[in-house]
C-alpha positions as a Markdown table, in Angstrom:
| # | Residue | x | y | z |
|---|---|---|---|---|
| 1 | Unk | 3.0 | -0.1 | 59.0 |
| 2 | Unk | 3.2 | 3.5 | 57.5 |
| 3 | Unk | 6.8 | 3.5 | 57.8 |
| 4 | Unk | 7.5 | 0.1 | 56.4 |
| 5 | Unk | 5.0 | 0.8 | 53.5 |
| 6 | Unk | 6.9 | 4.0 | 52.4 |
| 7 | Unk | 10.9 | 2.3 | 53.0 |
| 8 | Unk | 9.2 | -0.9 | 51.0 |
| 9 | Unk | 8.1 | 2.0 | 48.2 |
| 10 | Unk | 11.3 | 3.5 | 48.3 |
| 11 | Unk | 13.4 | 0.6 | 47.6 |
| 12 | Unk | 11.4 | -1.2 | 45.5 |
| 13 | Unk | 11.4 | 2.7 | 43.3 |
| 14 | Unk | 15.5 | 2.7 | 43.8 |
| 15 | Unk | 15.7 | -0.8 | 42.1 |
| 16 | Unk | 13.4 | -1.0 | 39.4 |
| 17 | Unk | 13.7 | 2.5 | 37.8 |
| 18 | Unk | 17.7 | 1.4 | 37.0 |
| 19 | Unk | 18.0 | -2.0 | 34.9 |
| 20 | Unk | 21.5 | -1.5 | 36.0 |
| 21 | Unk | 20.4 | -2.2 | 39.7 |
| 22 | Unk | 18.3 | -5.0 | 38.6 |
| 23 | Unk | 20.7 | -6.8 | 36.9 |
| 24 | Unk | 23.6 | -6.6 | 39.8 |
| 25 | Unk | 21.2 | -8.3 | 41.6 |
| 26 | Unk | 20.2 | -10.4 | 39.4 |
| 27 | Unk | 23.7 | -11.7 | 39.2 |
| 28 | Unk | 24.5 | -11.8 | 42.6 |
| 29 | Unk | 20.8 | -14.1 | 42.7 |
| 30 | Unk | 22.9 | -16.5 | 39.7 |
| 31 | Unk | 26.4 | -16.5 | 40.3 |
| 32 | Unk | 26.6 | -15.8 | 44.4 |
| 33 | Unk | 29.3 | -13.5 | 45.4 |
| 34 | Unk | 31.1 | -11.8 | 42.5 |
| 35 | Unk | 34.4 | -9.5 | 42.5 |
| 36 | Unk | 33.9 | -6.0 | 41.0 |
| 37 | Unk | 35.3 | -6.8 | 37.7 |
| 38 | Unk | 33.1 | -9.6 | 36.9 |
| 39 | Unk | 30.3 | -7.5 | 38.1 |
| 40 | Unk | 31.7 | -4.8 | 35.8 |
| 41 | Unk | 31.6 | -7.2 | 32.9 |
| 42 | Unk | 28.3 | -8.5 | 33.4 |
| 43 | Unk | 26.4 | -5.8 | 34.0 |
| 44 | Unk | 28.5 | -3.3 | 31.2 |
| 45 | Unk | 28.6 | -0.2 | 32.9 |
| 46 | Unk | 31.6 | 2.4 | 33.9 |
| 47 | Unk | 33.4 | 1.8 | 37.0 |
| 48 | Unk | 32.0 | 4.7 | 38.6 |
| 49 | Unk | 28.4 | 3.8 | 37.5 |
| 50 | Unk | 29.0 | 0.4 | 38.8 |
| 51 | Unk | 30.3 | 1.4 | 42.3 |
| 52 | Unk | 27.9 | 4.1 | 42.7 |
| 53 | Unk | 24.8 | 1.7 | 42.5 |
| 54 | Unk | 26.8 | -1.0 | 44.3 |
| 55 | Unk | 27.0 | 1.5 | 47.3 |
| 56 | Unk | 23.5 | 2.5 | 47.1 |
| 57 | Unk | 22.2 | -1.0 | 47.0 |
| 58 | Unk | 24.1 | -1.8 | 50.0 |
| 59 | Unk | 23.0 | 1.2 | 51.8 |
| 60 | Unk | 19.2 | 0.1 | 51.6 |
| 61 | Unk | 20.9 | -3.7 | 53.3 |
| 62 | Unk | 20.2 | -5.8 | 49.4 |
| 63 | Unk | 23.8 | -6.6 | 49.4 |
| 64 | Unk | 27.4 | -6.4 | 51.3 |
| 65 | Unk | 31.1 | -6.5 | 50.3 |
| 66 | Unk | 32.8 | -8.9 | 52.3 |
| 67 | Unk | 36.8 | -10.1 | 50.4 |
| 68 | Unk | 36.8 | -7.8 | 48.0 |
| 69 | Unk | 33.6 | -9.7 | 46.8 |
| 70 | Unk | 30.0 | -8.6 | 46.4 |
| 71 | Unk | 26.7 | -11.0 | 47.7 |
| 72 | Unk | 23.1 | -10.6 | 48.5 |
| 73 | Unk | 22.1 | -10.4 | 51.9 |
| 74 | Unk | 18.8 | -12.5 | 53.0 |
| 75 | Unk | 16.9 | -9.1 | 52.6 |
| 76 | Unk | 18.4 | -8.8 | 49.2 |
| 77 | Unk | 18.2 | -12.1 | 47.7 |
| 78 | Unk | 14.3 | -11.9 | 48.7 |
| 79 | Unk | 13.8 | -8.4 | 47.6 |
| 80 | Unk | 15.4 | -9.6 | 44.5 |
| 81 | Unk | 13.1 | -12.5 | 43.9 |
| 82 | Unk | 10.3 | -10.2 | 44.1 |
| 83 | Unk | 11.2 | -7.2 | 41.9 |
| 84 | Unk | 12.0 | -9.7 | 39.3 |
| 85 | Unk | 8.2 | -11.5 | 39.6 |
| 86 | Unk | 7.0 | -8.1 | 39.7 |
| 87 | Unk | 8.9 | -7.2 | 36.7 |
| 88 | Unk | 7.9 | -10.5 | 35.1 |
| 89 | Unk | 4.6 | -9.6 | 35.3 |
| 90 | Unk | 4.2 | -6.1 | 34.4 |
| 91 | Unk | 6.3 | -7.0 | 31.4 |
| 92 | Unk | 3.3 | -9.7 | 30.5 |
| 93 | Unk | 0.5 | -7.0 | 31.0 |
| 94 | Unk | 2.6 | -4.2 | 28.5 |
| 95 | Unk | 2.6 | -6.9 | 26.2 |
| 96 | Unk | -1.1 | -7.7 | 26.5 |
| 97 | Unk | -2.6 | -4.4 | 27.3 |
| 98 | Unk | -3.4 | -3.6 | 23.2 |
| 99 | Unk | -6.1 | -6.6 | 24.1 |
| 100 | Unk | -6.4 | -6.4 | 28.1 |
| 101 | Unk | -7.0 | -2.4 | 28.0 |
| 102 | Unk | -10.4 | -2.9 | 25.6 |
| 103 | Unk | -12.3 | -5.7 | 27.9 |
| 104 | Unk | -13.5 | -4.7 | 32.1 |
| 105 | Unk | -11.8 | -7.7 | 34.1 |
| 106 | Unk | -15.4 | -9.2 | 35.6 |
| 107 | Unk | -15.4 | -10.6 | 31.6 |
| 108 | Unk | -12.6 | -12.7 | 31.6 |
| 109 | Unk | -13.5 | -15.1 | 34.3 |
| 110 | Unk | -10.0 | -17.0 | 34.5 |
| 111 | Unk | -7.0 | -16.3 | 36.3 |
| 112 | Unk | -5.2 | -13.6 | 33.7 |
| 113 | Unk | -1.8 | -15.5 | 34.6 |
| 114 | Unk | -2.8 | -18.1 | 32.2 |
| 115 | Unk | -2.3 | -15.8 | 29.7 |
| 116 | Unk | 1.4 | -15.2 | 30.3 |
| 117 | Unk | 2.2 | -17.5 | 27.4 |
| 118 | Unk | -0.4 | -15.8 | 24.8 |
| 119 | Unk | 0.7 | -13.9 | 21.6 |
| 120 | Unk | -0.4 | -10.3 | 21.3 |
| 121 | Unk | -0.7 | -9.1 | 17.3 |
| 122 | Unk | -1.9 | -5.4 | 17.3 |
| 123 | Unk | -2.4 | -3.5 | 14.7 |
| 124 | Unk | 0.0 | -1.2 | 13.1 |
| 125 | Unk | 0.5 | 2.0 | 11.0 |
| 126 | Unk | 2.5 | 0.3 | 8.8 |
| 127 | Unk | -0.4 | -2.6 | 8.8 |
| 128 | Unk | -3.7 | -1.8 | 10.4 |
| 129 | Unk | -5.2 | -5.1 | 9.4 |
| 130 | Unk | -2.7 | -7.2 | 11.4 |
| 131 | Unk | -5.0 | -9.3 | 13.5 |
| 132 | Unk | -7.4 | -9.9 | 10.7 |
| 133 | Unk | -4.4 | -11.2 | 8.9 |
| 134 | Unk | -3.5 | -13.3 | 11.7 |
| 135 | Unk | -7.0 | -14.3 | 12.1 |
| 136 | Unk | -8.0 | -15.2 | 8.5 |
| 137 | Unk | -4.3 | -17.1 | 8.2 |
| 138 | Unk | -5.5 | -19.7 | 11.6 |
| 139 | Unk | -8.3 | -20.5 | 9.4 |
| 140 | Unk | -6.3 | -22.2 | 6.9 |
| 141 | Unk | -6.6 | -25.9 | 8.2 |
| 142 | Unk | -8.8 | -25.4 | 11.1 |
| 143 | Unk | -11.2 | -28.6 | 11.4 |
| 144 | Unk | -13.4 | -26.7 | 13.8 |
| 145 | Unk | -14.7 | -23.1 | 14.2 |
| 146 | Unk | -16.6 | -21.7 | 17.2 |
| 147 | Unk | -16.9 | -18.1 | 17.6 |
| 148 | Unk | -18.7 | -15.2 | 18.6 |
| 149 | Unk | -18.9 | -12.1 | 16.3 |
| 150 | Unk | -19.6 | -8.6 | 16.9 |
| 151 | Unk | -18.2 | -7.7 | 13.4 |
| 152 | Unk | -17.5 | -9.7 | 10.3 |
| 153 | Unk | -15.6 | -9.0 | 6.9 |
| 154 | Unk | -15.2 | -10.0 | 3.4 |
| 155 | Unk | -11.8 | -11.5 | 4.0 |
| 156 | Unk | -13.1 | -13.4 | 7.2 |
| 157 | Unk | -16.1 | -14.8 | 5.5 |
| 158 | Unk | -13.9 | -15.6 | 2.0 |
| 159 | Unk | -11.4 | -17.6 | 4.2 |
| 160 | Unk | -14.2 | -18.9 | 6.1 |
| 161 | Unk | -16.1 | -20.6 | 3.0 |
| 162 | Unk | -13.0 | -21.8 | 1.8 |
| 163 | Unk | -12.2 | -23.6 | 4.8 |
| 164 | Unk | -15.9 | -25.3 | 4.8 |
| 165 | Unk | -15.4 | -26.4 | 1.5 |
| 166 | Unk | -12.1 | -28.1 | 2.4 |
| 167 | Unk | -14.3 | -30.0 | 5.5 |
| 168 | Unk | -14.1 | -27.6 | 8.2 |
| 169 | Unk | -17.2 | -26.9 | 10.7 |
| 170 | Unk | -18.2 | -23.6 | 11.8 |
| 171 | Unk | -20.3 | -22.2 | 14.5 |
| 172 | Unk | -21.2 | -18.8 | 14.8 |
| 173 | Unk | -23.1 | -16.6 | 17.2 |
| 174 | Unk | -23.4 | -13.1 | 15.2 |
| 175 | Unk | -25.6 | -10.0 | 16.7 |
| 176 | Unk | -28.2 | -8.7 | 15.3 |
| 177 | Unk | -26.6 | -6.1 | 12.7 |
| 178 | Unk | -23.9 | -8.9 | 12.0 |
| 179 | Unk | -26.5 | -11.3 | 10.8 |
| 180 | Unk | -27.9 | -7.9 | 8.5 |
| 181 | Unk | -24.9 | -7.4 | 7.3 |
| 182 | Unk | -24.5 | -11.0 | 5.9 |
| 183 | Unk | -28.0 | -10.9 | 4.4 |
| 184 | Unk | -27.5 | -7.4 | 2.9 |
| 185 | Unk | -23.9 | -6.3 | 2.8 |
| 186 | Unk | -22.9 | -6.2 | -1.0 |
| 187 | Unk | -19.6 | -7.1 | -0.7 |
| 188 | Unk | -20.4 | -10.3 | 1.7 |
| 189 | Unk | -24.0 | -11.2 | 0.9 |
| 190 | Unk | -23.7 | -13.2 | -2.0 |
| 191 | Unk | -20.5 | -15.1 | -0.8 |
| 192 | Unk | -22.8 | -15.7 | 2.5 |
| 193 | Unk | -25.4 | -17.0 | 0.5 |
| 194 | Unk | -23.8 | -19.5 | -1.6 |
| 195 | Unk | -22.4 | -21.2 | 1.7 |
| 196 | Unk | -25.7 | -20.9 | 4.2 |
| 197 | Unk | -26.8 | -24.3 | 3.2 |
| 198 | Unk | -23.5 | -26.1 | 4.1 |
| 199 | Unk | -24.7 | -28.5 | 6.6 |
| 200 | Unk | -20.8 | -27.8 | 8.3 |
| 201 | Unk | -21.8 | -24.1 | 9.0 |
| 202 | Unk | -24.4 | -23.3 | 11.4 |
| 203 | Unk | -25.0 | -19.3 | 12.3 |
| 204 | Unk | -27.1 | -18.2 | 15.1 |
| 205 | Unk | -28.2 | -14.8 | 15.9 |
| 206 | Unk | -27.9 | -13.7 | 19.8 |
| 207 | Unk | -30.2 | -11.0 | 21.3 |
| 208 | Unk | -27.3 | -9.4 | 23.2 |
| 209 | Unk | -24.0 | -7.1 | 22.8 |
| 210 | Unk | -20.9 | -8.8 | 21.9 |
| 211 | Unk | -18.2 | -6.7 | 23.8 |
| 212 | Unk | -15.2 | -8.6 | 22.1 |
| 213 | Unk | -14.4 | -11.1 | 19.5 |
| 214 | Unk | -13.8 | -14.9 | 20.6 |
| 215 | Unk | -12.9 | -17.7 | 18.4 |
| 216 | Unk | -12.1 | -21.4 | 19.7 |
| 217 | Unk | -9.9 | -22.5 | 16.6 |
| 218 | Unk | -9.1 | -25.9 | 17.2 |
| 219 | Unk | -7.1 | -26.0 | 20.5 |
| 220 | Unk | -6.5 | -22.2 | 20.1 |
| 221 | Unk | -8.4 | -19.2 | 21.6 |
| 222 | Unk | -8.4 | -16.2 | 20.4 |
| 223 | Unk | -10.0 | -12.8 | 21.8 |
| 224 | Unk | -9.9 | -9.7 | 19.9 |
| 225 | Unk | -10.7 | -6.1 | 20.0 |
| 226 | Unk | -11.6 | -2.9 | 18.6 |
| 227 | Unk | -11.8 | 1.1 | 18.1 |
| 228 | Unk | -15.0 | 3.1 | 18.7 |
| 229 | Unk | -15.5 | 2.8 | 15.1 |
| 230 | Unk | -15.6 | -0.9 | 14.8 |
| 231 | Unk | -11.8 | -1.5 | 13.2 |
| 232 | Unk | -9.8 | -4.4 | 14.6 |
| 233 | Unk | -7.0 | -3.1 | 16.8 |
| 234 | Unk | -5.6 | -6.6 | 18.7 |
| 235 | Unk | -6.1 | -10.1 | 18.8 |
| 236 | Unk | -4.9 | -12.2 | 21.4 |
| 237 | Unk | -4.2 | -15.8 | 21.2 |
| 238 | Unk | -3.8 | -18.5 | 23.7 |
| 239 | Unk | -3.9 | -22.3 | 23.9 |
| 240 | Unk | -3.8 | -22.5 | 27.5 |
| 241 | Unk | -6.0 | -25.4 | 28.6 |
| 242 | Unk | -8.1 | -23.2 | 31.4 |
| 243 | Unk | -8.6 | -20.4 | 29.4 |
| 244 | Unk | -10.2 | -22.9 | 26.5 |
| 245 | Unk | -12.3 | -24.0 | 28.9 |
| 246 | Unk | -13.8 | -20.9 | 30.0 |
| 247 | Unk | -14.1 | -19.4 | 26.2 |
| 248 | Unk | -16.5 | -23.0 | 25.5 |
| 249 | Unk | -18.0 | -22.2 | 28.7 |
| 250 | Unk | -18.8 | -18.7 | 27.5 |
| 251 | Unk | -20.0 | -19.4 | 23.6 |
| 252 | Unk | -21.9 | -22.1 | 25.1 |
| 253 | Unk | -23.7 | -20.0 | 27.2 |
| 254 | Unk | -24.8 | -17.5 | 24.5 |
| 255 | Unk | -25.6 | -20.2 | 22.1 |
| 256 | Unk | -28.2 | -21.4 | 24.4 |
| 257 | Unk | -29.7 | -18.2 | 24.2 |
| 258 | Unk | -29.2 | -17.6 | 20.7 |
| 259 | Unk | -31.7 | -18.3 | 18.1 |
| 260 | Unk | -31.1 | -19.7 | 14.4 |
| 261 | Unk | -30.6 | -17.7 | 11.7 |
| 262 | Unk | -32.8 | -17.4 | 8.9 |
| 263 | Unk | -30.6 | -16.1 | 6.1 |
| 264 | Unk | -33.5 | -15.5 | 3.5 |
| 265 | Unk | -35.3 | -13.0 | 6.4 |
């Protein structure tokens, strides 16, 4: 088992590291056997480049010569099949990990390969406010709101008032220093005021840590993250049915915990 383990490590190392040796292999999965010239011009490497992986490839038994023509063997069309789901797959958690990196897996209590399909907007040098952005734009026609909130903003609470007033419906869980900050805050606690007797908002304050942001927009969920010091730094954003139902499942059970707020208090 040893061996196999460390010849499995080997090969799999030899393939992936070169996306020249992925993609002959790739083609030889699409188009069958190939002749070295079309291999050449697919892949668009140097002959010696080309013939030097070619040999190495068929050393390790992924693929044989046989007419002047190059195929997979059985070991390399399924060694192929599973460097490119492996590939696949890391490729999906790079592109997630701005959001993935921020929250312990025991909290997201789905299968994680729902989210293959999810948009990742992370924030930037250039513009550090990116998620908020992309967050405060999905509230322009949202019908319904549910979301928990471990931070809040004058932008967030600007769009969110103007989306009340043109008939949408919110409902917020908010921490303890959340709900302060809406009473007190002087940049947010007048605007809060003027819309906390909208019968289509509805803010609750829950005795517990918020670890991560989680919105159900409409059919959309979003999860989003931030530094040590509070500042957005990704949002995610799926409308995957399953993971839907486990963000209701989840703001459903803090709002039974949760406790209405009092916004004169």
């Amino acid at each position: 088992m040893g061996d196999q383990t460390g010849d499995a490590i080997e090969t799999l190392e030899y393939v992936a590291r070169s996306p020249t040796r992925v993609r002959i292999l790739e083609t030889l999965s699409e188009d069958g056997a190939v002749s070295r010239d079309s291999l050449r011009a697919e892949v668009d490497v140097v002959r010696t480049t080309l013939q030097r992986n070619l040999d190495g490839l068929a050393e390790r038994g992924l693929l044989r010569e046989r007419g002047r023509r190059y195929g997979l063997t059985s070991a390399g069309a399924l060694a192929t099949g599973a460097v490119t789901t492996a590939l696949d797959r890391i490729g999906v958690a790079v592109r997630l990990r701005p959001v993935l990196e921020r929250i312990p897996a025991a909290e997201l209590e789905f299968d994680l390969e729902e989210l293959v399909d999810a948009t990742v907007v992370e924030s930037t040098t250039a513009n550090p406010y990116a998620p908020v952005e992309h967050h405060v734009a999905s509230l322009s026609g949202a019908a319904h709101v549910r979301a928990l909130l471990p931070a809040t903003g004058t932008k967030q609470l600007e769009r969110t008032r103007e989306a009340i007033e043109s008939g949408a419906a919110f409902e917020l869980l908010v921490t303890e220093s959340v709900a302060k900050t809406l009473r007190t805050d002087p940049s947010i606690a007048d605007t809060f005021a003027a819309m906390a007797d909208e019968e289509s908002l509805s803010v609750s304050v829950v005795d517990a840590e918020i670890l991560f942001y989680l919105g159900i927009v409409d059919d959309a969920v979003q999860i989003g993250v931030h530094d040590g010091s509070g500042l957005p730094t990704a949002l995610l954003e799926s409308t995957d049915t399953r993971v839907r139902e486990w963000a209701i499942s989840r703001f459903e059970t803090h709002e039974e915990r949760a406790v209405e707020m009092n916004p004169n208090e």
